[in-house]
C-alpha positions as CSV (number, residue, x, y, z in Angstrom):
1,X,-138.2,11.7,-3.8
2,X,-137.9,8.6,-1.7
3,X,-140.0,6.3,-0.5
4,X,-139.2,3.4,1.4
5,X,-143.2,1.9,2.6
6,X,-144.8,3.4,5.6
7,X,-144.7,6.9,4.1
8,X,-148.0,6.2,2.6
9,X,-146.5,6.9,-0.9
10,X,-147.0,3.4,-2.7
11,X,-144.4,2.9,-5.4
12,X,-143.0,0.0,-7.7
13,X,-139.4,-0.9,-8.8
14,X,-139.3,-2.9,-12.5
15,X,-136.0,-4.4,-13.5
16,X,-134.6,-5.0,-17.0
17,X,-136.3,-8.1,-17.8
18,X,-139.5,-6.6,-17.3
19,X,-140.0,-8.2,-12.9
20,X,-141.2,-6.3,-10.2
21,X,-138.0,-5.9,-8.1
22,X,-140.0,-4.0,-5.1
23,X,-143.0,-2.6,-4.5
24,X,-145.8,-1.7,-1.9
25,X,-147.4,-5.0,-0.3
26,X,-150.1,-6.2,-2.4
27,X,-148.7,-4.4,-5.8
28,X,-148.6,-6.9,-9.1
29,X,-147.0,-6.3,-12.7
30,X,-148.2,-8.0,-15.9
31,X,-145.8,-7.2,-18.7
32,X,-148.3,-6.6,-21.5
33,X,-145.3,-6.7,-24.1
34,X,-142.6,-4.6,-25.8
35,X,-142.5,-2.1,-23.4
36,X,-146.3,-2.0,-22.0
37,X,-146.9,-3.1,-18.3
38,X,-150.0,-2.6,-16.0
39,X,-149.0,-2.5,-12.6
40,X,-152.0,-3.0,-9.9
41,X,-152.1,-2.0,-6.5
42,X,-153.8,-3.2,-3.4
43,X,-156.1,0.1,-3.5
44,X,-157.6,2.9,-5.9
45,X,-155.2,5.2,-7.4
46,X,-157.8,7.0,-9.6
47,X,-156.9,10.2,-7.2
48,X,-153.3,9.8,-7.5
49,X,-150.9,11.6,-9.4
50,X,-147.9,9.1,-10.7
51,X,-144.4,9.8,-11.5
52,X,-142.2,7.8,-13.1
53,X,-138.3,7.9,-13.9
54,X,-135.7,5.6,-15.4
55,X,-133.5,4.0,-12.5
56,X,-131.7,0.8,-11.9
57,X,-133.5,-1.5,-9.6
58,X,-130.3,-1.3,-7.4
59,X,-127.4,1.3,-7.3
60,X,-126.2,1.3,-10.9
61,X,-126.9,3.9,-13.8
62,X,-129.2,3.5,-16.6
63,X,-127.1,4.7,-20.2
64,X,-129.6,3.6,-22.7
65,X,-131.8,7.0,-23.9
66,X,-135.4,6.0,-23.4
67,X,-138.3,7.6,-21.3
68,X,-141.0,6.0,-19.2
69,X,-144.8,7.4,-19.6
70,X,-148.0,6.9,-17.3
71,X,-151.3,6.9,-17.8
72,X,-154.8,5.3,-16.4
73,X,-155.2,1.2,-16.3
74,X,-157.8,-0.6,-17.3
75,X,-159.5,-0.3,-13.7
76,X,-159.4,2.2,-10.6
77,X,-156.3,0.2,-8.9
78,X,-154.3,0.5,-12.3
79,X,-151.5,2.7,-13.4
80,X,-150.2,1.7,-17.1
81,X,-146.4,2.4,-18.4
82,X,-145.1,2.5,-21.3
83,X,-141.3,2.5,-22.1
84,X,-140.1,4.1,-25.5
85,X,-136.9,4.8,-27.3
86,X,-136.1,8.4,-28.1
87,X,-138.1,8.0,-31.6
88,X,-141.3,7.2,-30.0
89,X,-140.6,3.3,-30.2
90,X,-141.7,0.7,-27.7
91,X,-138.6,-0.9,-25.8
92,X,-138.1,-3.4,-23.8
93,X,-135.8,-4.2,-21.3
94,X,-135.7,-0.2,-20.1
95,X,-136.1,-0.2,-16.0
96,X,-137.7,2.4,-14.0
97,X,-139.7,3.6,-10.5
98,X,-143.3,4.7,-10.0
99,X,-144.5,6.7,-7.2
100,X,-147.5,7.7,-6.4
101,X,-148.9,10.6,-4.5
102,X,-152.4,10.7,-3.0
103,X,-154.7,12.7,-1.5
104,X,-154.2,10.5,1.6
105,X,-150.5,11.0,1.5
106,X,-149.0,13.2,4.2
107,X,-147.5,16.9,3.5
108,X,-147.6,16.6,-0.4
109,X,-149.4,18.2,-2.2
110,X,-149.9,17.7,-6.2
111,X,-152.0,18.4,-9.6
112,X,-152.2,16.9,-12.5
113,X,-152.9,19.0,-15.5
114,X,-154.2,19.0,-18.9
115,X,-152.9,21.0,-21.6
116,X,-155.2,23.6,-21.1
117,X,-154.4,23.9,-17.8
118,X,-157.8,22.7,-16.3
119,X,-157.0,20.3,-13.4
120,X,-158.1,16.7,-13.9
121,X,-157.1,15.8,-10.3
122,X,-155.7,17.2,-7.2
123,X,-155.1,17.5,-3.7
124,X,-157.2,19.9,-1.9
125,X,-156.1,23.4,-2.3
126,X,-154.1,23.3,-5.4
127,X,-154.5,25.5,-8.4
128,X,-153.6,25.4,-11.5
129,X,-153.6,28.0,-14.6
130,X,-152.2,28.2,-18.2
131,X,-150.3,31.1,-18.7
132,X,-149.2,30.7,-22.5
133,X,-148.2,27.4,-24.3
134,X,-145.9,25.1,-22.3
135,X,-146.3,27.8,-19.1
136,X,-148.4,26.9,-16.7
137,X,-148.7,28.0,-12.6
138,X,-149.3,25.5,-10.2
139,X,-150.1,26.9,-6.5
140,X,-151.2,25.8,-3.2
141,X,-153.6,27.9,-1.5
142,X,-153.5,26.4,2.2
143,X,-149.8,25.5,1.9
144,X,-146.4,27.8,1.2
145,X,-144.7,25.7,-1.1
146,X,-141.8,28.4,-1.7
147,X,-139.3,25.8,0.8
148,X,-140.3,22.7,-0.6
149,X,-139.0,20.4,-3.8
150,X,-140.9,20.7,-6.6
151,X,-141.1,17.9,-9.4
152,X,-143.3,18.2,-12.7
153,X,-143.2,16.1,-15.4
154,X,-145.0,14.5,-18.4
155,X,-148.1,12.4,-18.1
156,X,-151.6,11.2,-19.2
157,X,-154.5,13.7,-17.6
């Protein structure tokens, strides 16, 4: 995905020393410490399903092993990362983008899921079931999704 503003998609760019590089007008960043940041935007995002990836804030590649999670702030306009080494570890210095898709964002569609495979959140239409452990079946029910990209990945519900 890419998302450059006017897309409605609101997004963030952190660089290795922990700065916001780029973002949506109105977004902030506290660094909390070793690898913990709260980044706040202009608006709720309590019905938004965030996705985050390790990238360089420009055009370079990123060759330290790490991962970057998401979960809830401490308010509605919150989204909270943490950045860990492949043990588990906090680390610093580890860049990465956040997206985030909304209800209000055009032609997307999303769900986020717990691990039993209710939803938490959604956009209107979607579905979601548990099939066994580790399968689950997302679907859209007013949209064929069957030509679109599809991304999942690991969260906080």
């Amino acid at each position: 995905m890419v998302t450059c503003g006017g897309t409605g998609i609101r997004y963030a760019v952190v660089g290795y020393s922990a700065d916001l590089v780029r973002s949506t007008s109105g977004t902030t960043l506290s660094f909390l410490g070793a690898g913990r940041y709260n980044i706040r935007f202009a608006s709720p995002v309590t019905g938004c399903a965030f996705i985050a990836t390790l990238a360089d804030p420009g055009n370079a590649l990123v060759f330290n092993p790490s991962g970057v999670y998401t979960g809830s702030g401490p308010d509605a306009n919150t989204v909270y990362i943490e950045t860990k080494n492949p043990g588990g570890g906090l680390q610093d210095g580890v860049p990465f983008h956040l997206e985030l898709i909304c209800s209000s964002t055009a032609n997307t569609r999303y769900a986020v899921v717990q691990a039993t495979g209710a939803k938490q959140r959604s956009s209107s239409g979607m579905t979601a079931t548990r099939l066994s452990i580790g399968n689950f079946q997302i679907s859209s029910n007013n949209l064929g999704i069957s030509a679109c990209a599809t991304v999942a990945t690991r969260g906080s519900a």
